[in-house]
C-alpha positions as CSV (number, residue, x, y, z in Angstrom):
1,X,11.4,-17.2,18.0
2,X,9.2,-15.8,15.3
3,X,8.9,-17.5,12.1
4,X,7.9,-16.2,8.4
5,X,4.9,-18.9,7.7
6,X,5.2,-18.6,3.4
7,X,3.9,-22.2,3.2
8,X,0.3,-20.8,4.0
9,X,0.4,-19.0,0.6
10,X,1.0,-15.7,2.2
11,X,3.8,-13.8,2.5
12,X,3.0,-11.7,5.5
13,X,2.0,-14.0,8.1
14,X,4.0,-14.0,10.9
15,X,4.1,-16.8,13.8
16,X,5.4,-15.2,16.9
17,X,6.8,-18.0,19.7
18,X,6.5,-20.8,18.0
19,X,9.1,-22.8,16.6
20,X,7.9,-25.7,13.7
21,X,11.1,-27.5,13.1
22,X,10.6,-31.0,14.0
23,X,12.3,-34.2,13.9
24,X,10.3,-37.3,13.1
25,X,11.8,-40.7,12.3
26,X,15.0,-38.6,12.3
27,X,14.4,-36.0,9.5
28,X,14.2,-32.6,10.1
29,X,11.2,-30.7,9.0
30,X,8.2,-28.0,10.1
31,X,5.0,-28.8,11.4
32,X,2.5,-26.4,12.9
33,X,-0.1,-28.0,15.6
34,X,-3.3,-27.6,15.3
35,X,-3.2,-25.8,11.9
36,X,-6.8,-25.9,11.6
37,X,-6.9,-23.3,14.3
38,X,-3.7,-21.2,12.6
39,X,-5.6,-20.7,9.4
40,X,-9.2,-19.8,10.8
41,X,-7.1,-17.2,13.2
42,X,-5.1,-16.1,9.6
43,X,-8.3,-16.0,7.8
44,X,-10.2,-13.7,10.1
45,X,-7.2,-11.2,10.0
46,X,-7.3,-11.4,6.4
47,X,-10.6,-10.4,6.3
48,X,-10.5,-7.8,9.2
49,X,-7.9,-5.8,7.7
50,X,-8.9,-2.2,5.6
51,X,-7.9,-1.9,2.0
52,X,-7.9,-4.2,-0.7
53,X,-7.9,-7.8,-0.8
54,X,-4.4,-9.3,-2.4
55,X,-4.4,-12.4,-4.8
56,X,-2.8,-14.7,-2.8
57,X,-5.4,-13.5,0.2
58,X,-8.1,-14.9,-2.1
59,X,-6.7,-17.5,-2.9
60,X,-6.2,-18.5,0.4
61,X,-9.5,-18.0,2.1
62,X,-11.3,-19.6,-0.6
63,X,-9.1,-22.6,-0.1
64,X,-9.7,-22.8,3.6
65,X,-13.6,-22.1,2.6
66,X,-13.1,-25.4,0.8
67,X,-14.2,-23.5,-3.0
68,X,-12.9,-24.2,-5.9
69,X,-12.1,-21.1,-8.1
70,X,-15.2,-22.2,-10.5
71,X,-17.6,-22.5,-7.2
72,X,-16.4,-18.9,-5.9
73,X,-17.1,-17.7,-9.5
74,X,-20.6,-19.2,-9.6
75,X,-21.6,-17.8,-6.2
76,X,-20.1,-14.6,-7.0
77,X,-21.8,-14.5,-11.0
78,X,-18.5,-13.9,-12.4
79,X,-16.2,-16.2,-14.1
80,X,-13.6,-18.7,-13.3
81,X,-11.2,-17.0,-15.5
82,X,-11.7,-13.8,-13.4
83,X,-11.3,-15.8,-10.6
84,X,-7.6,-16.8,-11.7
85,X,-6.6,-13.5,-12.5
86,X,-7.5,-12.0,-9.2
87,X,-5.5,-14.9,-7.5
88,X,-2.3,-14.6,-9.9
89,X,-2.8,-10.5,-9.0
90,X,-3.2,-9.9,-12.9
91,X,-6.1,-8.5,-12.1
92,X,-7.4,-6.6,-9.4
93,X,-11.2,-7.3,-8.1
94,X,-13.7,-4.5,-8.0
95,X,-14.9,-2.8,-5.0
96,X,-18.2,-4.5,-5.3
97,X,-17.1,-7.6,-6.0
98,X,-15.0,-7.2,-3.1
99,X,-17.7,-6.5,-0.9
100,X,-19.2,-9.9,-2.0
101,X,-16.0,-11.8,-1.6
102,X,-15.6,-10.8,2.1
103,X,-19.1,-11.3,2.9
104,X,-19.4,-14.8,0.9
105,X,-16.0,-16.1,2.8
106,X,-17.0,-14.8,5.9
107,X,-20.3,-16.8,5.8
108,X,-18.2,-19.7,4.8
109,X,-15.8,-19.6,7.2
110,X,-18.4,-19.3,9.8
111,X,-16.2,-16.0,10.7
112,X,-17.8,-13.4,13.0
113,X,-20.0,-11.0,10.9
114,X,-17.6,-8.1,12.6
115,X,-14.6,-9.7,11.0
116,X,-15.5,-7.9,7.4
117,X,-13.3,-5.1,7.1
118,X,-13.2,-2.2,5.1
119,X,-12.5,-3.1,1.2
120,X,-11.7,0.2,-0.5
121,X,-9.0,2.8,0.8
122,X,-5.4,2.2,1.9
123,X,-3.9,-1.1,2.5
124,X,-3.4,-1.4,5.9
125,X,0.4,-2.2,6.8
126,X,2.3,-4.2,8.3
127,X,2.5,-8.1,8.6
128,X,-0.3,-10.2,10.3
129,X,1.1,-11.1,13.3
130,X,0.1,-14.3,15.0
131,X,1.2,-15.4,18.8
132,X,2.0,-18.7,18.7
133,X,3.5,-19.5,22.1
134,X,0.3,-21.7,22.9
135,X,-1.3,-23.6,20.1
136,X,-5.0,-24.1,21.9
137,X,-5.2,-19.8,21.8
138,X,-3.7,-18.5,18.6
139,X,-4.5,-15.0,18.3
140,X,-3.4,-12.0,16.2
141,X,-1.1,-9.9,18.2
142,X,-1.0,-5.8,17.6
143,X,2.3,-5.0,16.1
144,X,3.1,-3.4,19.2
145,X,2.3,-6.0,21.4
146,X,4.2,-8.3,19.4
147,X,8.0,-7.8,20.7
């Protein structure tokens, strides 16, 4: 079963094999184990993929860096107005500050140094795909690996 995971702030992450829905106490709901795990696999893709960051990519791996949007404006000299608007996609964030976002949120992720991708050019397409048939190994699946 694959499963469109929107409730990580992104709408392009895709959980392949795993199925959340759960019933606790009697009432339905979704629950992903070992989440921790999910969003450090999420964040590297993020930050492995060519082309520009989105909004709701920043906003996400400087919520799993555990920055508020003042902190990520301070370490990156900007403000936290700018910050905002990059995250709402008002605004789009420059090359160079790019640069710096990757490399700050890969530092604070404790991400491999390799996981920085390429900032400028195309966006590279296509969903992040995630296998989830075993929990203790997320990993990002090619696209063509993934059915």
């Amino acid at each position: 079963m694959d499963y469109r995971y929107v409730e990580c702030g992104l709408d392009d992450v895709v959980l392949v094999g795993l199925d959340p829905e759960r019933v606790v106490d009697g009432e339905r709901g979704v629950g992903f184990p070992r989440i921790g795990r999910l969003h450090r696999v999420i964040a590297e893709a993020i930050v492995s993929r060519a082309g520009p960051l989105s909004g709701s990519e920043v906003r996400f791996l400087r919520t799993e860096a555990g920055l508020a949007p003042a902190e990520l404006a301070v370490h990156l000299g900007r403000t936290e107005a700018e910050v905002t608007r990059w995250e709402a996609s008002i605004e789009g964030l420059p090359d160079a500050v790019e640069a710096a976002v990757r490399s700050l949120l890969v530092a604070a992720l404790d991400l491999p140094p390799r996981s920085a991708g390429r900032s400028g050019g195309a966006r590279e397409a296509g969903s992040i795909l995630i296998d989830g048939s075993d929990p203790a190994r997320y990993r990002v699946l090619e696209p063509e690996r993934a059915r």
